[in-house]
N, C-alpha and C positions, 0 to 999 in steps of 0.2 A: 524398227520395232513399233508395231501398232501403240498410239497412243493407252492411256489409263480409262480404261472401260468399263461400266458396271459389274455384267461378266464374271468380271476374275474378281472381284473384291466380295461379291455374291458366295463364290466358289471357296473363294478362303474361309470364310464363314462359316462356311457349312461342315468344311474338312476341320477346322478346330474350333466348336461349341464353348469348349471349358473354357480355352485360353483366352478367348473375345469376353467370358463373362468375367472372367479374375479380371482382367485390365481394365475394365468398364467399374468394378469395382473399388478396385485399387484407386481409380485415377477422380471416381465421384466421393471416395474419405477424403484421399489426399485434397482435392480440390476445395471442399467443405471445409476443412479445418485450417489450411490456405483462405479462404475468405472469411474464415470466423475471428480469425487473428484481429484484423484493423479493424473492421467489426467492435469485438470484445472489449480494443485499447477507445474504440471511442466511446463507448458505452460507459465506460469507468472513469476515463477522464471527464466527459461532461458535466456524471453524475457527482464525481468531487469538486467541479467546479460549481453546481447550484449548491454544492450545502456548503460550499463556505461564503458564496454570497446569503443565503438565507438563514446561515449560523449567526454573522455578523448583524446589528444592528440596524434597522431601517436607514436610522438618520446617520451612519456609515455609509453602506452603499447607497444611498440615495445622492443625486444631483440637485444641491441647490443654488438656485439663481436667484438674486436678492440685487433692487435697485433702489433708491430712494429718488424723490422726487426732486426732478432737478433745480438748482438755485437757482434764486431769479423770477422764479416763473409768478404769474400772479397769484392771486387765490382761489378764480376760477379752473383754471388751466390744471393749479396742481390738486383743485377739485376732482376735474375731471380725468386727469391720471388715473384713479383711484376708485372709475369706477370700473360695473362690470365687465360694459365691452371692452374698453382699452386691455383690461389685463387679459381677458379672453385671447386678444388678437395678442397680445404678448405672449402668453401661452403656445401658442400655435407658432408663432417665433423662434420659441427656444425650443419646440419639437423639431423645426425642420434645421437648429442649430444643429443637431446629433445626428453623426456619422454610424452608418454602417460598418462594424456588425453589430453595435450599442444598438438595441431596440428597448425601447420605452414602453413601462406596463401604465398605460393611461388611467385601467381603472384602479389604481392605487396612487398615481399622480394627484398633487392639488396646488392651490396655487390661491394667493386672497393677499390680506394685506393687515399685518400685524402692527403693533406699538412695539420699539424696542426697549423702551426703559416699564419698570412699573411703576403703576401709582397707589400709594397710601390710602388709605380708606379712615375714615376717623371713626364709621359704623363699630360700635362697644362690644355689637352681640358677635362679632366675627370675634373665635377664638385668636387671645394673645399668651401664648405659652409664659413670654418673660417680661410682657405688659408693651413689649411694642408693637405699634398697628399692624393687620394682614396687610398684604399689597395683592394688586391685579394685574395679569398682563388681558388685553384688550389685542382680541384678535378678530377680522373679518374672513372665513374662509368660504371660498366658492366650495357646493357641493355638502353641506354638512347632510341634509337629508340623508343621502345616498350614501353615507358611510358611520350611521348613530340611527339607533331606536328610540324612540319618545316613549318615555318611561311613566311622563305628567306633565299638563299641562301643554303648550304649543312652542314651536320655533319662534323664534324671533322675526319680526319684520319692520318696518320704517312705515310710521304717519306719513302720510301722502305719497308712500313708493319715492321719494327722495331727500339723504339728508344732505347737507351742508359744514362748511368750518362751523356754524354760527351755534349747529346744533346741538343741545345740553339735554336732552333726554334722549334716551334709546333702551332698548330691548337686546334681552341677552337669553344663552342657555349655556346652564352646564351641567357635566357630568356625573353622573352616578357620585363617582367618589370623590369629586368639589363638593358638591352637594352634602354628603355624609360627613365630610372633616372639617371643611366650614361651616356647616349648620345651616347649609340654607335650603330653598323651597322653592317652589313657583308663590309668585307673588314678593317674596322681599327685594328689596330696593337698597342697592348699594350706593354710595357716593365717591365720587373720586374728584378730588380740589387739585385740577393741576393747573395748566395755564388758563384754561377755563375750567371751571366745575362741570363734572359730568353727573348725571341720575341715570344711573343704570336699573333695571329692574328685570328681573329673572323672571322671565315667561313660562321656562318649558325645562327641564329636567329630562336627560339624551344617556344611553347605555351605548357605547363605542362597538362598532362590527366588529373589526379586528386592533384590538388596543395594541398591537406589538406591530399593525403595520403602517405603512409608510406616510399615509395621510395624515394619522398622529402623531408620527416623530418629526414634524417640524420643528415644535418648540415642546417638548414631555409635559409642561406644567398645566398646557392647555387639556391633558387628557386626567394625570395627577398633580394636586397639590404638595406642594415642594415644601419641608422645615430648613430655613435659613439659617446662618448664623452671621449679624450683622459684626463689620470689620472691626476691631481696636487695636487696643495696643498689644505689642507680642505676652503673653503669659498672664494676660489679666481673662476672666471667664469670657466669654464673647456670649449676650443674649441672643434669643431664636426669636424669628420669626413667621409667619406661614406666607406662599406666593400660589396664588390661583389663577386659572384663566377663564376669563368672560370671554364667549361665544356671540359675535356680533352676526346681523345679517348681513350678506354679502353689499346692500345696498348704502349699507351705515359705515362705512369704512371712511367718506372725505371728513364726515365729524371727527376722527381720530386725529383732524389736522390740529384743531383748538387746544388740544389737552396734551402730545404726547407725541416726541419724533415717531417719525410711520415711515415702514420698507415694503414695498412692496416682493412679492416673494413667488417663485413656481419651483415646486417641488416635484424631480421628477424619480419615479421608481424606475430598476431597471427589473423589466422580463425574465423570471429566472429560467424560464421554458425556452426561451428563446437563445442561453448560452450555452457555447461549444468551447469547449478545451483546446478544437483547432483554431479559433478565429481567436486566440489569444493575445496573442502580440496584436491586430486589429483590436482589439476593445481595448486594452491598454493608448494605440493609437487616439482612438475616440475620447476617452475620457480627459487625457491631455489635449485636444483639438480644443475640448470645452473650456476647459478649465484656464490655458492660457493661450491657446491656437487660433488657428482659424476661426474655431467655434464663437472663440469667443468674441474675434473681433466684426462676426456678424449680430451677433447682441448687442454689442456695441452702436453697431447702425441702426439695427431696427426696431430695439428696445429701448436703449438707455446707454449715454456715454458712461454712466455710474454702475454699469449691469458688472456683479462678480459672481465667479462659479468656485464651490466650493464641491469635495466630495473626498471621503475616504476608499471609497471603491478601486482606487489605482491601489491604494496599499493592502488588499484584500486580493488583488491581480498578483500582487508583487509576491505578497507570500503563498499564493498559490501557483505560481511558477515557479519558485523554486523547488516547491515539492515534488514537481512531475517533473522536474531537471533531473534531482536528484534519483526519481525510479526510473528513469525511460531509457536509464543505460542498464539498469540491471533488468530488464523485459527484455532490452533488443538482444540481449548475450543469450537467454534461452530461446527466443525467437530464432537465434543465426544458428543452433546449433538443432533446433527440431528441423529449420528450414533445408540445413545442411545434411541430414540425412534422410527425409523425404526424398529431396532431390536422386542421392545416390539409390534408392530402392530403384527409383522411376528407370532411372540408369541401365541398373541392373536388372528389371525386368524386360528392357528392349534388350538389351545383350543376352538375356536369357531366351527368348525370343529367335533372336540371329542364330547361336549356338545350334540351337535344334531346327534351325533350317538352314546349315550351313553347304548342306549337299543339295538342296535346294539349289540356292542362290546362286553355287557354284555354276552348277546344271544349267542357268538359264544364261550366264554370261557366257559359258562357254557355245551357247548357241548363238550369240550375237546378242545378248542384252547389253543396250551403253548401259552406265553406271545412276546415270540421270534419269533414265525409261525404271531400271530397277529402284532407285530409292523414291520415284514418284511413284510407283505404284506401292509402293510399300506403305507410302505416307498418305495414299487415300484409304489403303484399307485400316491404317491404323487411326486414323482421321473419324474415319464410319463409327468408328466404339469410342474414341475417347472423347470427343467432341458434345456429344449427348450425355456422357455421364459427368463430364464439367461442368457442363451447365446444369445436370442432377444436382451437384454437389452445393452449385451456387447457388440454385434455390433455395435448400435448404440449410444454409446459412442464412439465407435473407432472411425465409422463416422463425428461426430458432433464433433470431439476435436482431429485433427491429430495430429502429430510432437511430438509425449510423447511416454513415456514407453509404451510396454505392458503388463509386468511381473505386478508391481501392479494393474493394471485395472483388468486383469485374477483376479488376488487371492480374489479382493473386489465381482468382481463377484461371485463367486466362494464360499465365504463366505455366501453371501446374500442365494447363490441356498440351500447351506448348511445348513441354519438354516430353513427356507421355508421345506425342505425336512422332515430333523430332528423333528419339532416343532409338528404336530401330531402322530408320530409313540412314541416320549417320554411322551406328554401327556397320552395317549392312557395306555401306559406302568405302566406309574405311578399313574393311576387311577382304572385299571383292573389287577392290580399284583396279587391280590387274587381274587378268585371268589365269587361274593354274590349273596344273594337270592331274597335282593330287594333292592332299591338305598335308603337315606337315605335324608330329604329335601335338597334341593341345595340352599334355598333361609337361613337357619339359621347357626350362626357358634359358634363355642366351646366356652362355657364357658371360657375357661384358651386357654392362645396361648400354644403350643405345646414348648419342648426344644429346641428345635432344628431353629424353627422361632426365638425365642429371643434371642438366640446365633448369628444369621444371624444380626439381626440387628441391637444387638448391634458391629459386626464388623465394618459393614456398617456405622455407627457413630463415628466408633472410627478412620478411616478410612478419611473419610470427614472433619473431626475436624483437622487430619493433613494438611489432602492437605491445606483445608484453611491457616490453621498457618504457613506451607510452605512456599506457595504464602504471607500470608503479611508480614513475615521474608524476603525473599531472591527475591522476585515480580516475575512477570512472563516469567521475560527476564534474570534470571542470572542463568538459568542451572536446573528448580526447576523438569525438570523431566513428564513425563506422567500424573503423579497424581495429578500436580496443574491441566493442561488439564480437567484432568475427576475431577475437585473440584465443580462446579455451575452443573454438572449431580450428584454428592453425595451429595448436599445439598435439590435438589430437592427430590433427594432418600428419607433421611432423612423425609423430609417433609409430602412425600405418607405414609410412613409407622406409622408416627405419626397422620395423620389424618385418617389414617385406623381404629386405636384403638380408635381414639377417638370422633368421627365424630358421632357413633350411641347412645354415652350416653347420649345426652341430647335428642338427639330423642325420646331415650325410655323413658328417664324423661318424656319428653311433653305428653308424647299418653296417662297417666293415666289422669293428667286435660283435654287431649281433649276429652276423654269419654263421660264428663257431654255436650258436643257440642250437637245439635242440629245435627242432619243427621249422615249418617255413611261414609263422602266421607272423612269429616278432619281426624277423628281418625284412618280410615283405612290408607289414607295416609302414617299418620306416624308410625304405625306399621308395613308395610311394607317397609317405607326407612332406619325403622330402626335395621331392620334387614339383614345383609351382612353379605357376605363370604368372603374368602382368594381370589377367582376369582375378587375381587373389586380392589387388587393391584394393577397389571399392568396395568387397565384404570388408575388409578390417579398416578400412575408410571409415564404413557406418559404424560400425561397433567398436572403436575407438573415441569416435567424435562421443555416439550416444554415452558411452563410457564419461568420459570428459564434462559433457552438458550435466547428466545428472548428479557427476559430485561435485561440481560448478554450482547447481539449482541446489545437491541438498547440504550444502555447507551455507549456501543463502537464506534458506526457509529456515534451518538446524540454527545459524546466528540470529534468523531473527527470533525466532522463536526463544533461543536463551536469553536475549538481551531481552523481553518481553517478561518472562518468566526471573528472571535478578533483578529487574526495574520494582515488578509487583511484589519481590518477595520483600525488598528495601521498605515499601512503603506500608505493608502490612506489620512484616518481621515473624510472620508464619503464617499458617497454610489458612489462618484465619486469626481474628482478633476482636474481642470486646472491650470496650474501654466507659469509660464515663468521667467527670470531671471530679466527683467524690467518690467514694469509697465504694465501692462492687458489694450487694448483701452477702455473705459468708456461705450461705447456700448454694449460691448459682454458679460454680465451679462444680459441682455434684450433679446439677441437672447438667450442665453443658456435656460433663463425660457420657452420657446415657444417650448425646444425638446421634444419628447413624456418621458413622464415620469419624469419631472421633478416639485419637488412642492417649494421647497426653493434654495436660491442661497445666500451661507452669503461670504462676499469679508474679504482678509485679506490683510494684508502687512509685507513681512517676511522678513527683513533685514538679511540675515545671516552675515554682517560684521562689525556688532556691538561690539565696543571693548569697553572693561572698560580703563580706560586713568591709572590705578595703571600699571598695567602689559599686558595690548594690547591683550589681550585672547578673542580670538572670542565666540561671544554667542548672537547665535539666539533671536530676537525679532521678534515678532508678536503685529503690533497695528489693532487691532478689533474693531468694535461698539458692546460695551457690551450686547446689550438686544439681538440683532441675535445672536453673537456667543454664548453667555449664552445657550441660547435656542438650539442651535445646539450640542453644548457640553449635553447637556440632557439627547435628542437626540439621542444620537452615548453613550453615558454613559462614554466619553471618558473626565473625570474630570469634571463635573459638578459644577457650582459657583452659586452663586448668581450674578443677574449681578448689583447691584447696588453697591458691595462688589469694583465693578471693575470701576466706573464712574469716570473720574476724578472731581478732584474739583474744586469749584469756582476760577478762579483766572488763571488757567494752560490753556488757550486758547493754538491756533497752533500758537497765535505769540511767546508765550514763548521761550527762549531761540534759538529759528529763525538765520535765516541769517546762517554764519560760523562763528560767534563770539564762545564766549565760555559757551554760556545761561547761564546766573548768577544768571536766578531767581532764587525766595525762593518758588514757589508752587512745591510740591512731587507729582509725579504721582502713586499712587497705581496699584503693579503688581502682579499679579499671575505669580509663580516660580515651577518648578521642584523641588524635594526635594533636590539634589547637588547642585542646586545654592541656593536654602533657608538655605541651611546649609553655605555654603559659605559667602552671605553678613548677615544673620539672620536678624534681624526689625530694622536695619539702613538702614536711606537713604544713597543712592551711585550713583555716576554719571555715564550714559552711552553713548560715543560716538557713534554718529552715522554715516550708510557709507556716508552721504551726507557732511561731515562734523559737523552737528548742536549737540547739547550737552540734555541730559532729565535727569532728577534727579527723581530715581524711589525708594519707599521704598514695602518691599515685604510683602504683605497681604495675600494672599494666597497661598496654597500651592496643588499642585497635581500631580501625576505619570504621568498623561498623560496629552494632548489639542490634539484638533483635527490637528489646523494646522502647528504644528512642530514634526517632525517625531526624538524622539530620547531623550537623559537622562537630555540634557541640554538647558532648555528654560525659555522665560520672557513672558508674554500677559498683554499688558497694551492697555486702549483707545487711539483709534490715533486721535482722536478729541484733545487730546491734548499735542500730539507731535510736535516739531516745523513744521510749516508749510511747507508741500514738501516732508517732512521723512516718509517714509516706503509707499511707493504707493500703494492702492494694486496690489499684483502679482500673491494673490491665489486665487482661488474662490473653495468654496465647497459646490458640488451638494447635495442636500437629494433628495429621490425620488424613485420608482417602476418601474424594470423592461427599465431601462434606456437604449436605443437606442446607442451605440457607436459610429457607422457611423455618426447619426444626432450629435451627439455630439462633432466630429471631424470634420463635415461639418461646422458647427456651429463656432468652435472655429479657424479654420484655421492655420495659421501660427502662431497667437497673441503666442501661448502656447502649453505646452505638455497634452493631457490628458490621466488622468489616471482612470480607472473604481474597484471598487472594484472586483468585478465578475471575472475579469479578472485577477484580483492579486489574488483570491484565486483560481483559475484553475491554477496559477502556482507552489502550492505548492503539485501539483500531479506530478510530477517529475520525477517517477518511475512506471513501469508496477507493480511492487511489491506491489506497495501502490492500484492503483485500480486496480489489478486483488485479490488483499486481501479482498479489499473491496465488488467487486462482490463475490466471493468466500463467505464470512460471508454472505449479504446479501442470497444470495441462501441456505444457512445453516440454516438460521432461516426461511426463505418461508416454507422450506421443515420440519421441524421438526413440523413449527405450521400445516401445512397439514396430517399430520400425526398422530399428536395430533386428530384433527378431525377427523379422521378415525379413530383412538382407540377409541375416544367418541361412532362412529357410532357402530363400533364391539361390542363393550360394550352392548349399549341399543339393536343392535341385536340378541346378545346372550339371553334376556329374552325377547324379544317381544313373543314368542309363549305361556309363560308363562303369560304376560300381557293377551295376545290378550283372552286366555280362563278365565282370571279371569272376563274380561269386562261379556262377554258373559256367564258366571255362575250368575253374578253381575242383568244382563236384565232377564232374566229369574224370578228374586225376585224384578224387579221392577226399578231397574236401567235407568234412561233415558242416552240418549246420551250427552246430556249438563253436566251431575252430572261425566258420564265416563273420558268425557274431562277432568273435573276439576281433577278426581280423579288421572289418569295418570299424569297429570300438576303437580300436588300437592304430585306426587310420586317421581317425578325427581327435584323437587327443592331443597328438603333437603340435596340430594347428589350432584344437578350441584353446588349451591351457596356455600355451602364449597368448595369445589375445586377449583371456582372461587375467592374467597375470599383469601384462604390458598395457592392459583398460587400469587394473587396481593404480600401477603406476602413473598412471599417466596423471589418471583424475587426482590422487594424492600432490601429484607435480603442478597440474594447473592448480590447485588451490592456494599450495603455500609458495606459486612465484606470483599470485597476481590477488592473496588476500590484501598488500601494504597497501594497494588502490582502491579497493575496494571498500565503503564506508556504507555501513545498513545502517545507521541510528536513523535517520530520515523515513525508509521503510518500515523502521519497527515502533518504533515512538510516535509519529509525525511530526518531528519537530530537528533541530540540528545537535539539540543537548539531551543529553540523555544520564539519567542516577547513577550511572555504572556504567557512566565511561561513553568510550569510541565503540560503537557495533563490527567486530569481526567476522570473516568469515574465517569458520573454525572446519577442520574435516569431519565429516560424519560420516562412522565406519559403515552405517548400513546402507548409505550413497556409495560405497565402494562395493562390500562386499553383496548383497543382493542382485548385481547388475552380473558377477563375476561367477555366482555358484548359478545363476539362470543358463549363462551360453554353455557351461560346461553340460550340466541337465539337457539343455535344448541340444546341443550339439551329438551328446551320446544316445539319447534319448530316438532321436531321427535315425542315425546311425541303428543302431537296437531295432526299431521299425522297419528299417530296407533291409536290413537281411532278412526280418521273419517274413515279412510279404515276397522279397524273392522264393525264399525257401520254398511259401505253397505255391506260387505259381510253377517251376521247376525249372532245369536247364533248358531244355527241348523249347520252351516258348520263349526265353531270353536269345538263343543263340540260331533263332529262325536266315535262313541264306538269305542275303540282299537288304536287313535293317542297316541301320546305320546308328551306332550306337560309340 
């Protein structure tokens, strides 16, 4: 056989237009959305890893390196320590301390040379809050220019360009707000009497570039003045102080020797532009190389045997790897399961491919094609289209998702063109390996499965039954490995290949009773649904798995989104809330009903200074009118009572126990309690001071974990109808109500109170790019696999439409009407859509509740590991089952319904032309 020649790949091209343009299609999405995946995860991990370095506090993630000068040395020597070159050259030290991938943001580094103790000033006119002196800290930083505005007056500098131990005058600047709180100016003249007396005197008066960053947070007091409270004895008042920092020239730092121990110091930021989520464990590396490593033991040499490195950034690494520990297994589960039926489409569009050039392929082997001549040429003409539309697809991922790798985008592409290429040259192969003389039915299948299929599947089960037990041993966050990942695509597996075998036996049971039927559309029906091949897997493959993935993803999104929604509702206690520390004007319950969106407004009054008179321990009361807040507790499902449980009784009006006497009646107030305090006073009555003074005597009748209007373990709700008259005002109001206005809400309540909206409370518990870029990421996992799903469906029923379309049209020719055709194709695809629909409802209900005990969402929905309401579950969400389940029915009959009517007008005469192959 002539080698693979342009020629014939030319010729194929031209004889099928469509089919080269669907593949070249198909394979530049698939590809795109294959390189947008590692893409998308590094995009979102980076971006949570800069905002919690730039959440946290400069002088947290910052690197500082601090040496003092060493003992011994003379007074020159440890002069000259301390000037600018040395530390310059020590600077540049500790830059080339720091390992790769740590990159150092310089223009936010600094580095000078500070006093660690302060000194006392005896100047009168520096404010003393409790009569004792302001103190100063004395610092020399390189670079003050370059990161302060001169506001008045000049910087600081040094008479004759150099000071000494010896020297007692120098020039200073400080800040805005030293300035403003110490009262001072350019021109005033501090003193500081330490081991020698210093004369400071304030030159120039500086406004900070960026006060929150990293140049400033060496030591905070050098930017703001600090209120002390100097030590004493335990429980005696402790007087205040005030501590400021004077701004020295970088040139006046060895004067610092005479007055006050001095450390030298390099402060270094790190780059937040410069940090990836992949170089993770590297920058953790780095920052311990410094801190007690290598790193450090080069500072050691060529800075200072006293050189120590300090930094909180490891513990900012720390808890921001657990976070992406904790979502990176619930990404890679939707990930394996869009990846896993991509794959089978690609599959099945080369085997769709083969199918309809099976007389083909036959045709050229039987003329002497080896097997190797045919599947290379197969594989250059499928090369010609999919090769180009890969690299389509990769482009525009690069485009649509910059600032990521390229290395994984490449290889997913690259993958995708790969199996696209592959998938009918190996069909091809393994269907024409031998030559025959005539095809054999493609619509019936073997008696007995083959060895080699039942060895396959039983792997496959054995295989799936781990990952599950995996995952519900060790769950999906402590290390379980790839194969929990691909655990809800091997149960779906499982699932295809069990409904494969067994799907056609009651089939064929039915079609001997449906004989006795009346017409020949039912029986034919199911003798034709009832008979399948090995080609049937991979459509119920995909539409299994994609089954599977999305009530996988919407029992994920569905948990997080309720544990987000009960966290917010916990901390509101409804759909919104007004509160204020005194008493809400009488009014503003009236305006509040009038905002959009609001249907109830139930008023409470929450004492939190409610003390029991045994031992004075504060505990929250809440007096309610039972039948609203009953009703509102419902409502919210936030403890629900009865409200008559809670009325007080006859007898406990609001005069009771009144005034500030010590209310001595005998009427009990019936309370609802938290379980801590029900366990506490248990069904005695017990007296409760209140903050007004007046006295209630409450015995506890109910009991519940939650009430709407106290946030927390320890609470009372009793009727304030009969509380002494005056106690507990109300001061809360809680909204119910749709889509509530916040502005009007806040317009509404003005000053009276703070409001708070639930909506808003659970927006805050996205925290992290991690959490919603996980979140879109899964979402787009399962758009895409249920799309996919549907095109394996469409491949599927396309792969036999030519087989249908001649049976109709053999069918009219003996009498067949169009109405009977419908029904017949109808009644051909339901046997096979509604199992599949039915066996996906199952399946996906079955992956959820064997592999929810491993799987833990608090991390994803909260950002953190604790959450108000518990462990995060994944719960079923019916519309993850059933929407996935009435689509293949719909899509299934729907196609069906379509091939006959377009059979129909085309007619028998052009279906059953002599010499097709059909």
């Amino acid at each position: 056989m002539n080698p693979v020649t342009a020629p014939w790949v030319r010729t194929r091209l031209r004889a099928a237009p469509a089919a080269a343009v669907a593949l070249a299609v198909l394979v530049a999405l698939t590809a795109c959305l294959a390189a947008a995946f590692p893409r998308a995860l590094d995009r979102y991990t980076d971006a949570g890893l800069r905002q919690a370095v730039e959440r946290a506090p400069a002088d947290v993630t910052g690197v500082l390196v601090s040496a003092a000068p060493a003992p011994g040395l003379d007074v020159a020597a440890a002069e000259d320590s301390l000037r600018p070159r040395p530390l310059a050259d020590g600077y540049r030290s500790v830059l080339d301390a720091v390992e790769s991938p740590l990159v150092v943001d310089e223009e936010q580094s600094s580095y000078g040379v500070r006093a660690t103790d302060s000194l006392p000033s005896p100047e009168e006119w520096l404010p003393r809050p409790d009569g004792l002196p302001a103190q100063m800290v004395l610092a020399a930083p390189q670079g003050l220019g370059d990161h302060a505005r001169l506001r008045s007056g000049r910087l600081p500098r040094v008479a004759g360009g150099r000071a000494g131990a010896s020297t007692t005058e120098l020039e200073a600047a400080v800040t805005e707000e030293t300035a403003r709180t110490l009262r001072m100016r350019a021109g005033s003249v501090v003193r500081l009497p330490g081991r020698r007396e210093l004369t400071v005197r304030v030159t120039g008066i500086v406004a900070p570039e960026r006060p929150d960053g990293a140049y400033w947070s060496v030591d905070p007091v050098l930017r703001s003045p600090s209120l002390r409270r100097a030590p004493g004895p335990p429980g005696a008042p402790a007087p205040t102080y005030w501590v400021g920092g004077l701004l020295l020239a970088p040139e006046a730092a060895p004067a610092l020797l005479g007055s006050a121990p001095v450390i030298r110091y390099w402060h270094l930021a790190p780059d937040p532009d410069a940090l990836h989520g992949r170089d993770l464990d590297g920058l953790a590396s780095a920052v311990a190389a410094v801190e007690s490593g290598p790193g450090l033991q080069r500072l050691h040499a060529t800075v200072s045997p006293l050189a120590d490195a300090t930094t909180g950034l490891d513990d900012v690494l720390t808890t921001y790897g657990r976070l992406r520990g904790d979502i990176g297994p619930l990404v890679a589960v939707a990930a394996s399961g869009a990846g896993t039926v991509a794959a089978v489409v690609l599959l099945m569009a080369g085997g769709l491919a083969g199918d309809r050039r099976r007389a083909e392929l036959a045709l050229l082997r039987a003329r002497g094609a080896s097997v190797r001549g045919l599947a290379g040429r197969l594989l250059a003409e499928t090369a010609v289209v999919a090769v180009p539309a890969g690299a389509l697809g990769l482009g525009a991922a690069l485009l649509a998702l910059p600032g990521a790798r390229l290395l994984p985008a490449l290889w997913a592409a690259v993958a995708v063109t790969a199996v696209a290429c592959l998938a009918l040259p190996l069909r091809a192969a393994a269907a024409h390996h031998r030559v025959r003389v005539h095809d054999d039915r493609r619509d019936a299948a073997s008696p007995r499965a083959s060895r080699r299929r039942t060895v396959a599947e039983l792997t496959v089960v054995v295989l799936a039954l781990g990952a599950v037990e995996v995952l519900r041993r060790r769950g999906a966050t402590d290390g379980a490995g790839g194969l929990v990942a691909m655990a809800p695509v091997l149960v779906g597996v499982i699932a295809a290949l069990v409904l494969v075998r067994l799907y056609p036996l009651p089939l064929r049971g039915l079609a001997r009773p449906a004989r006795r039927l009346r017409g020949a559309v039912g029986p034919l029906a199911l003798a034709r649904a009832g008979r399948t091949s090995a080609s049937t897997v991979l459509p119920l493959l995909a539409l299994l798995t994609a089954f599977t993935v999305a009530a996988f993803g919407g029992s994920v999104l569905g948990g997080v989104a309720d544990a987000r929604d009960r966290a917010a509702l916990l901390a509101v206690g409804a759909d919104a809330r007004v509160e204020a520390v005194e008493a809400l004007p009488s009014g503003l319950p009236a305006r509040l009903r009038q905002a959009p969106g609001v249907r109830e407004v139930t008023e409470a009054g929450v004492d939190h200074l409610a003390k029991t008179p045994d031992d004075g321990q504060s505990l929250p009361l809440a007096g309610v009118e039972p039948g609203a807040y009953a009703a509102l507790a419902g409502r919210t499902g936030l403890g629900a009572f009865p409200a008559g449980r809670l009325t007080r009784p006859d007898g406990a009006g609001g005069g009771h126990g009144s005034g500030h006497g010590d209310g001595s009646g005998d009427a009990v107030l019936p309370a609802l309690a938290s379980p801590a305090v029900a366990e506490r006073f248990g069904d005695r009555a017990f007296r409760l001071r209140l903050a007004d003074g007046g006295v209630a005597t409450l015995r506890i009748v109910l009991v519940r974990d939650r009430t709407p209007a106290v946030y927390g373990d320890d609470f009372l709700v009793v009727d304030r109808a009969g509380l002494p008259a005056g106690a507990a005002p109300p001061n809360v109001l809680l909204l119910t109500g749709d889509d509530l206005d916040a502005g009007a809400l806040r317009r509404a309540a003005g000053d009276a109170g703070t409001v708070h909206l639930r909506s808003e409370e659970r927006d805050s518990y996205v925290d992290s790019p991690l959490q919603s870029g996980a979140e879109r990421v899964y979402t787009a996992a399962v758009a895409a696999g249920a799309g996919y799903a549907a095109l394996a469906l469409l491949l599927s029923l396309a792969s036999t439409a030519p087989e249908r379309s001649a049976l109709l049209a053999r069918l009219r020719t003996m009498g067949l009407t169009r109405a009977q055709g419908r029904r017949l194709l109808v009644l051909e695809s339901l046997p096979q859509a509604l199992p599949a629909a039915l066996g996906g409802v199952l399946t996906g209900w079955a992956a959820v509740r064997l592999l929810s005990p491993g799987i833990d969402l608090t991390t994803i929905a909260m950002s953190t590991t604790a959450s108000p309401v518990g462990r995060a579950e994944l719960r079923t969400d019916p519309w993850s089952l059933a929407v996935p389940a009435v689509a293949v029915l719909v899509l299934a009959v729907g196609v069906a319904a379509a091939q006959a009517w377009w059979s129909g007008r085309r007619g028998a005469v052009a279906e059953l032309r002599a010499g097709d192959a059909r």
